[in-house]
C-alpha positions as CSV (number, residue, x, y, z in Angstrom):
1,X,13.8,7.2,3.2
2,X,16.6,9.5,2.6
3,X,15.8,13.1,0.5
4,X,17.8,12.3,-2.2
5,X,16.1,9.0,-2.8
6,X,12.6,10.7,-2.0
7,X,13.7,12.9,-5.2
8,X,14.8,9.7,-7.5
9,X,11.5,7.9,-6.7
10,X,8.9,8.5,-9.1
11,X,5.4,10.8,-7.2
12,X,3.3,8.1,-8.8
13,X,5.5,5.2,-7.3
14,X,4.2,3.8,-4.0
15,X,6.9,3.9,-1.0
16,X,7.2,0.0,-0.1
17,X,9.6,0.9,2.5
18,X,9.3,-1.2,5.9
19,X,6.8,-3.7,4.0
20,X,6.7,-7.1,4.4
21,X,6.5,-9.3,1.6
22,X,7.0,-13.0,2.7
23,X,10.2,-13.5,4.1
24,X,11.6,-10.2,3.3
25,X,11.4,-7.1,4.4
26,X,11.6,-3.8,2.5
27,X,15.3,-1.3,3.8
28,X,15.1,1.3,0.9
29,X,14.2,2.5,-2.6
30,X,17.6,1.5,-4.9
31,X,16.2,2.8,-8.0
32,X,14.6,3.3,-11.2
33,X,15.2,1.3,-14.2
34,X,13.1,2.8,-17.2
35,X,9.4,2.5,-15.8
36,X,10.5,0.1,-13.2
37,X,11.0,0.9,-9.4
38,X,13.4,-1.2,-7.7
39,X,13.9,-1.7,-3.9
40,X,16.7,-2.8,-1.5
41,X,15.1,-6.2,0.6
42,X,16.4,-7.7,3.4
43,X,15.1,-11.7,3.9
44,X,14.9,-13.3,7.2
45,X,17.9,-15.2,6.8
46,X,19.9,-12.0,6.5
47,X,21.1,-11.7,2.8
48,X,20.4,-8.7,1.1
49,X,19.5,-7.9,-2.4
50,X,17.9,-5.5,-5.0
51,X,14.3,-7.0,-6.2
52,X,11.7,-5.4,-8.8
53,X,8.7,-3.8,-6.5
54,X,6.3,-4.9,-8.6
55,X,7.5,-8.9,-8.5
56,X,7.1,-8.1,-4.8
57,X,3.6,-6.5,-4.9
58,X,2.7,-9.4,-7.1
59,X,3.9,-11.8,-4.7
60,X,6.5,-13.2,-7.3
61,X,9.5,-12.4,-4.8
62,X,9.0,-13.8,-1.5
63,X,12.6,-14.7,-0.2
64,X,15.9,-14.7,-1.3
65,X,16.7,-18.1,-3.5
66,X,15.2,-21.3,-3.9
67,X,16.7,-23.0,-0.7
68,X,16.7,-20.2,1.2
69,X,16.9,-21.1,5.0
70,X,14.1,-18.9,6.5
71,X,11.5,-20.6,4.6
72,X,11.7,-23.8,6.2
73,X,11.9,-21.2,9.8
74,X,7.9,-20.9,9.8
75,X,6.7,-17.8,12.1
76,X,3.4,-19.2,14.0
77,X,0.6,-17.6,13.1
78,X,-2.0,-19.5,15.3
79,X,-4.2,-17.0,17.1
80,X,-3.3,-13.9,15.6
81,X,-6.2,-11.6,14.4
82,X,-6.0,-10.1,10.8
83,X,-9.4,-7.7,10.2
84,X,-12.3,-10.2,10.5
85,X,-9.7,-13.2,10.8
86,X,-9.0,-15.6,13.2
87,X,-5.8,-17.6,12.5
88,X,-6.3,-21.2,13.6
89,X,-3.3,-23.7,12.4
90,X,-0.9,-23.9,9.7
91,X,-2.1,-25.2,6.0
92,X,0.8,-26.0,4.1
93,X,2.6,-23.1,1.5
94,X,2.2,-21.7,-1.6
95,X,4.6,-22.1,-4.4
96,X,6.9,-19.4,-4.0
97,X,7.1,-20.4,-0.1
98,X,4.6,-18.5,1.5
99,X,2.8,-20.4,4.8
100,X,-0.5,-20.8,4.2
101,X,-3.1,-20.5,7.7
102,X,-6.6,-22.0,8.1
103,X,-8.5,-19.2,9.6
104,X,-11.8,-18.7,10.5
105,X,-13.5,-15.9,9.1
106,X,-16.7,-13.6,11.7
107,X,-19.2,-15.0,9.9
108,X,-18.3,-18.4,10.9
109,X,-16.9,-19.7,7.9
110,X,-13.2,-21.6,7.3
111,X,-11.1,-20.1,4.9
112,X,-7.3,-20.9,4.0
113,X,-5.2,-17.3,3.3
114,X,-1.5,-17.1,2.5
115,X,0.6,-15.5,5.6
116,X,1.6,-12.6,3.2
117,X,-2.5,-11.9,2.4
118,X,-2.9,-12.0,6.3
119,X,0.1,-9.1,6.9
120,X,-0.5,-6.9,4.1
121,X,-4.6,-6.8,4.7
122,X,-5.0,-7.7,1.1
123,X,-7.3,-10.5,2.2
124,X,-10.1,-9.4,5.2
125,X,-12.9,-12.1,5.2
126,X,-13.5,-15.5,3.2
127,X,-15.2,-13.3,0.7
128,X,-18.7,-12.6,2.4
129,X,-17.7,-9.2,2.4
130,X,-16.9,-8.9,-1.5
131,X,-20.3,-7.9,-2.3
132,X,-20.8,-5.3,0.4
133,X,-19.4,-1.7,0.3
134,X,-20.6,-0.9,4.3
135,X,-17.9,-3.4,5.3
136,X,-20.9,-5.9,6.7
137,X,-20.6,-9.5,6.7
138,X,-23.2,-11.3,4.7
139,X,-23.3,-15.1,5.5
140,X,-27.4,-15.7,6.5
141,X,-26.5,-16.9,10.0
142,X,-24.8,-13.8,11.0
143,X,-27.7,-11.4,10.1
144,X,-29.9,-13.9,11.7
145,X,-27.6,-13.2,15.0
146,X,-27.4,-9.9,14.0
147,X,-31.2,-9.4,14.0
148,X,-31.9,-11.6,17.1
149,X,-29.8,-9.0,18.9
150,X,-31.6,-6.0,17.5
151,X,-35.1,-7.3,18.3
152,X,-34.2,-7.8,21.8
153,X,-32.4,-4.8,22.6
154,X,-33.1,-2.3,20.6
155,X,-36.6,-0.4,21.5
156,X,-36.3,1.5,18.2
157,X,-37.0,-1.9,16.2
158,X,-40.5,-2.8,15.3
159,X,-40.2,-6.2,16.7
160,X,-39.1,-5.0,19.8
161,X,-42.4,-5.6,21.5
162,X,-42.4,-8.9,20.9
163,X,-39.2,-9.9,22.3
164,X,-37.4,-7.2,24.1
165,X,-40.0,-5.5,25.4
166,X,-41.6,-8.8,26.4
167,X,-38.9,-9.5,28.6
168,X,-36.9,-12.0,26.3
169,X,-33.1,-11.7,26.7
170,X,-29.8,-13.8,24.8
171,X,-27.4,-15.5,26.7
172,X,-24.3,-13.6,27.1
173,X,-22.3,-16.6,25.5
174,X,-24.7,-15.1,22.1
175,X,-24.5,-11.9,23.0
176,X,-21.2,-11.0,22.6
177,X,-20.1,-13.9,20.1
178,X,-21.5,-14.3,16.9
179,X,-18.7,-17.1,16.3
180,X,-19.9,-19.0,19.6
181,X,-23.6,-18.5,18.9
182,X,-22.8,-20.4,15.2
183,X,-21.0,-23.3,17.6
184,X,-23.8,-24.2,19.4
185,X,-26.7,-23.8,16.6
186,X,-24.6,-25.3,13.8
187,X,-24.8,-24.1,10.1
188,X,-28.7,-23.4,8.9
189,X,-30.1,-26.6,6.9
190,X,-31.3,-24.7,4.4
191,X,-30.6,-21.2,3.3
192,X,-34.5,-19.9,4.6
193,X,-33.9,-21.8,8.3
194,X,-35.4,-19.2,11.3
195,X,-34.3,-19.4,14.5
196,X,-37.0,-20.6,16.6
197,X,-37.0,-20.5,20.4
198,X,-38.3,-23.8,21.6
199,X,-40.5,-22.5,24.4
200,X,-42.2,-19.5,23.3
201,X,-43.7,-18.0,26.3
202,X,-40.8,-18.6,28.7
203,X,-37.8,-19.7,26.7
204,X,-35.0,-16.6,25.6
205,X,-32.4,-16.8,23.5
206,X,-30.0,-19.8,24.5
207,X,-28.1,-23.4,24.0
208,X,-30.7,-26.1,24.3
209,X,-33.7,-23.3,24.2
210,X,-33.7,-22.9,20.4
211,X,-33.3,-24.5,16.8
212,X,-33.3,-23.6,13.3
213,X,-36.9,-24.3,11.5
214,X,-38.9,-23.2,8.5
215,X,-41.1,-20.4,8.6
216,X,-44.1,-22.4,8.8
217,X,-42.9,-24.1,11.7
218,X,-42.2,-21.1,13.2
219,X,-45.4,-19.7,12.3
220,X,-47.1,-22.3,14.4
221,X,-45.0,-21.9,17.5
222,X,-46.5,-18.8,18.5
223,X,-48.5,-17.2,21.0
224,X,-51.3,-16.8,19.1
225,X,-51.6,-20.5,17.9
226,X,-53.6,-22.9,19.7
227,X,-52.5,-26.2,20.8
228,X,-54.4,-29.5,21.1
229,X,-53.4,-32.5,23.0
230,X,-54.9,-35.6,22.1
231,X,-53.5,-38.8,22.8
232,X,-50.5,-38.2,23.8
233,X,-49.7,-35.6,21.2
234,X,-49.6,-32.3,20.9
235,X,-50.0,-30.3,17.6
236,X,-51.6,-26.9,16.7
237,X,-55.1,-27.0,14.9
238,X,-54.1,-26.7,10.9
239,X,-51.1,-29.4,11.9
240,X,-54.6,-31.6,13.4
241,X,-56.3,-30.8,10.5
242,X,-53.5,-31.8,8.2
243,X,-53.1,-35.1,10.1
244,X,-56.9,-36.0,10.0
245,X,-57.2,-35.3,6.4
246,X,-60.1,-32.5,7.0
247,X,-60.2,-28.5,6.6
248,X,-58.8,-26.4,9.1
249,X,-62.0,-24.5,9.5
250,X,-64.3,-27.6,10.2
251,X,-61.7,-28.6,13.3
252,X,-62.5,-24.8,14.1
253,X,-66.0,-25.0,14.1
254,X,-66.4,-28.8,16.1
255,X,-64.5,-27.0,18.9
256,X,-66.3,-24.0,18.9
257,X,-69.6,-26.1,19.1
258,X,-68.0,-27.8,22.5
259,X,-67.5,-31.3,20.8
260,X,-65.8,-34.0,23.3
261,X,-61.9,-34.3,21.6
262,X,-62.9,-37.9,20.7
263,X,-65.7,-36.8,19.1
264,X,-63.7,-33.6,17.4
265,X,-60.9,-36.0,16.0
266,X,-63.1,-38.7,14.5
267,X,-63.1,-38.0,10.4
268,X,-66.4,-39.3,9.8
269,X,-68.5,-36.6,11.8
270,X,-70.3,-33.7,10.3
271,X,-70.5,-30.4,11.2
């Protein structure tokens, strides 16, 4: 901007010079009518005019006239990255002509943002980040990822023993991509879902090694639950005692007191 013009525009005015705003582009401050701040646009097409700078901030003003030629001339979008934004296709436009891009946000989820939104970082996320001031994304399936990573390799966390430390590792396909790790496990079914790993001895962190189940299915896939075998299924004992209709602690104690299984499953005996 030139020093005389730098003098004419107003300290508390912002300097929209080289901003884009649809399909123009900001040359120069013109000048100041009362409060207002005007600025000198160039579109895409090539005509030139003056335009308020708040119309343009307000997205009011995005090119020249009604049938102006550059609006049908759609830039392409597809593949760019805008903050935590992956632009995927085009969606259409908005009513003052503005391409609007299917993108799809880090936290997995689709959102639709207008091209302008996109180049002026005005829109980031598809909102999960609204309600955070750390910049963190918020959808449950990423801190799920985010916590299957710490647990595994990061000695300072308190379930690192467990996992980590026992040797239990994530594919690099889920290591490095939160977006391909929500690909393979699909949205949770409901909003409390755990990720479960299928084998819990052996299996890590994988495609085809884990699922998304409720606590109390997780709960009984542990080391520490034992597991019972009797004609031709396998359950853990309160899951026995739930089928059989009797208390978890009777099933206990018949085992303990070396009962044959056919003897240990049949409802009628007595402790």
């Amino acid at each position: 901007m030139a020093e005389a013009d730098s003098i004419r525009l107003s300290a508390r005015a912002k300097d929209l010079t080289g901003q884009r705003f649809g399909h123009q582009v900001v040359v120069s401050y013109a000048e100041k009518r009362g409060a207002a701040t005007y600025w000198h646009v160039r579109c895409d097409c090539g005509n030139e005019r003056i335009v308020l700078g708040a119309s343009l901030i307000a997205g009011r003003s995005t090119r020249c006239r009604n049938n102006c030629p550059a609006s049908t001339a759609r830039i392409d979008e597809s593949g760019n990255v805008y903050n935590r934004l992956t632009v995927l296709e085009y969606a259409g436009n908005t009513r003052a002509g503005d391409s609007i891009w299917l993108c799809r946000c880090e936290c997995g989820t689709l959102t639709k943002v207008a091209r302008g939104e996109l180049r002026k970082g005005s829109t980031k996320s598809c909102g999960c980040l609204r309600a955070r001031s750390d910049g963190k994304c918020t959808s449950t399936e990423y801190i799920t990822w985010k916590e299957m990573k710490r647990r595994c390799y990061n000695p300072k966390n308190s379930q690192y023993h467990l996992y980590g430390g026992r040797g239990i590792t994530i594919c690099e396909r889920w290591r490095t991509s939160f977006v391909d790790f929500l690909a393979d496990m699909g949205p949770k079914p409901f909003p409390e879902a755990t990720i479960d790993r299928i084998d819990n001895d052996h299996g890590n962190y994988e495609p085809g090694s884990c699922r998304w189940a409720t606590r109390l299915e997780q709960g009984q896939n542990t080391r520490k639950v034992r597991l019972l075998t009797y004609n031709g299924e396998t359950l853990c004992l309160r899951a026995w005692a739930r089928k059989l209709g009797i208390t978890h602690r009777t099933l206990s104690e018949r085992i303990a007191r070396g009962w044959s299984l056919d003897r240990v499953f049949a409802p009628s005996e007595h402790c």
